[in-house]
N, C-alpha and C positions, 0 to 999 in steps of 0.2 A: 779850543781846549775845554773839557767837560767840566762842570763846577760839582764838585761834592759838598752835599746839604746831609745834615742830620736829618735823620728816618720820620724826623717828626712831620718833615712837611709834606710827608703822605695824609696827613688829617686834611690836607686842603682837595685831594682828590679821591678820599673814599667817602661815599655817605656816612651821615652823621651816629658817631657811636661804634663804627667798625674797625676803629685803628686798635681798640686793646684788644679785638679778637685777631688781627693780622701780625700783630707785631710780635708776638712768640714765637712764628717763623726766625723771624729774619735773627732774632735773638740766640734761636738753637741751632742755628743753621750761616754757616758764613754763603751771603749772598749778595752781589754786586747787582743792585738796583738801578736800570736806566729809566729814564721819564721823559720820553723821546715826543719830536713832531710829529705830526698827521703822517701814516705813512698809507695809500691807498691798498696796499693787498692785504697785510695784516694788522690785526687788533693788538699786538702782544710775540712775544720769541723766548723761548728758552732754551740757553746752552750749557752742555754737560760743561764741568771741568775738566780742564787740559794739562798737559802739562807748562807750560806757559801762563797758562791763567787758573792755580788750582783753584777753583772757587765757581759755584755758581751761578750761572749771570743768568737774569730775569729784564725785558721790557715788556714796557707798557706806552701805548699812545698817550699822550698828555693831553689832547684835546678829545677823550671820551668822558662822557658825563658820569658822574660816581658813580650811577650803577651799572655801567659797563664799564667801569674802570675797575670794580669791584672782582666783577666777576669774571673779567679775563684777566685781573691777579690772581684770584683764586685757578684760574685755567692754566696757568703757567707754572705757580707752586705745585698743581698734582703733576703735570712733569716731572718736577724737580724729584717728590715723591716716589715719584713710577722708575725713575733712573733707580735712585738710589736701591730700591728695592730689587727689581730687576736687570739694575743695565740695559744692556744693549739688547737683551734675548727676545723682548717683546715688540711690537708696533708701535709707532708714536702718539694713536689716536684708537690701539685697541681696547678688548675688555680689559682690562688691567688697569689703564688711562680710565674710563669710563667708568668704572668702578672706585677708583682713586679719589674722581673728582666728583660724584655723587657725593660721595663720605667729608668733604670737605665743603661743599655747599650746601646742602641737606640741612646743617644749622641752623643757619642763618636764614631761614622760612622760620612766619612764625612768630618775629620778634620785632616787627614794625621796621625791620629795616628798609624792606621794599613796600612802594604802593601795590595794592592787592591788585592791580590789575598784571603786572611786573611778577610779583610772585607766584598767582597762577598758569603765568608763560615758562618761567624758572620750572614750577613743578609739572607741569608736560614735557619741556626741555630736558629733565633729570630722569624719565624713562627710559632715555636713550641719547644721550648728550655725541652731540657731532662736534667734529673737530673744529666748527667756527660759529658762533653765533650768530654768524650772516647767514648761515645755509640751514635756520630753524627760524622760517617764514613768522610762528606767532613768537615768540621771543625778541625776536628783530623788531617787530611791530610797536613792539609794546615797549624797547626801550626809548622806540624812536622819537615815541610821545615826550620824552622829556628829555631831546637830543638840544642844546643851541643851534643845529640847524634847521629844526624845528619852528624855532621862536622866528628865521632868518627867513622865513618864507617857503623853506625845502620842503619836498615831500618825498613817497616812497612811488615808483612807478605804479605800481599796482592800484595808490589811491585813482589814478587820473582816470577817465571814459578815454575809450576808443576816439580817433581824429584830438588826440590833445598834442600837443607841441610844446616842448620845453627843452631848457638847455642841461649842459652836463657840466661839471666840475673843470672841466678841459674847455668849456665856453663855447663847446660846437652845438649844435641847433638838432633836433631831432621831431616824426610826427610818429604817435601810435598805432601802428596798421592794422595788426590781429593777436590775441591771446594764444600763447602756444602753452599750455597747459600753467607751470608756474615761470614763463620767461612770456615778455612781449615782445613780436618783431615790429622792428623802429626804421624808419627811414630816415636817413640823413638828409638834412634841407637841402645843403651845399653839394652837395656828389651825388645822391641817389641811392645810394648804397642800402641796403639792408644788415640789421646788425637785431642781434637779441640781447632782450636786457634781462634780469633778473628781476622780479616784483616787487624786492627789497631796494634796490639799487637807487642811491638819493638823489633826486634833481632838482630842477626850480622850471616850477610852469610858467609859459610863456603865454599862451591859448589854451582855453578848452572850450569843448565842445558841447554846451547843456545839455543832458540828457533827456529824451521826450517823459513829458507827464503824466 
């Protein structure tokens, strides 16, 4: 059964100083806030109201660091936005979305909320914001620096050299073979297999391979 907490204990998961800029949302707007486990495909989910449930419901990972917790709230409120304005007639991730959610993070540069290396990934990310902050390679990078899996020893595949070996989240074994532009193809220890990863995609090294000097 889900526990319902007052709004206040989003101060524990936005960086410091951004809950009185978020919480006039939730004040002008009836929104059903979930604060969910890890989930691996998405960051964040927003659903229209139904009849069933009129009200808009919003989640969010709980174990992403404030400032990816931040800003795929903020990625979900411009949904919520984009409905309201448009309904159903637009895309869920077109100009309309893009436009929505530049105007809603655009802000918040600017005013120490983010480390400067973080808000100049933000403001090339806001040229042309994609539907997942996984698939905007320096944005990814730059939150990664101040992920807990970070501190845990994880890294991003891309940091490793070529012949490095390291495990996945699922605790299978893998070696780096060849760069295939922004994905590397990996071999699986256990099968042989070949499999592509994404350069963002977090692992924990096992081996590497020193690079010549």
């Amino acid at each position: 059964m889900k526990q319902e907490r007052p709004f206040e204990v989003l101060k524990t998961f936005l960086p410091e100083n951004t809950y009185e800029e978020i919480i006039p949302y939730f004040r002008e707007h009836t929104i059903y806030l979930s604060i969910t486990r890890q989930r691996k495909t998405i960051l964040g989910d927003y659903r229209r109201p139904s009849t069933d449930k009129p009200y808009h419901q919003i989640s969010v990972n709980g174990n992403l660091h404030p400032y990816s917790f931040l800003i795929t709230l903020l990625h979900e409120l411009a949904h919520m936005f984009t409905y309201l304005r448009y309904k159903e007639q637009v895309l869920p991730h077109g100009q309309e979305w893009k436009h929505q959610f530049q105007q809603m993070l655009r802000p918040y540069l600017g005013r120490n909320f983010f480390p400067a290396d973080i808000e100049k990934a933000i403001a090339n990310y806001l040229k042309n914001p994609k539907a997942s902050t996984c698939t905007d390679i320096g944005l990814y990078k730059a939150l990664h620096q101040y992920s807990s899996a970070k501190d845990k020893g994880w890294c991003l595949v891309g940091d490793l050299p070529l012949g490095a070996i390291f495990k996945t989240a699922e605790a299978k074994s893998y070696q780096i073979i060849a760069k295939r532009r922004t994905r590397y193809q990996c071999e699986e220890i256990k099968t042989g297999k070949m499999y592509l990863f994404p350069m963002v995609y977090e692992v924990y090294p096992i081996h590497t391979i020193p690079t010549s000097l």
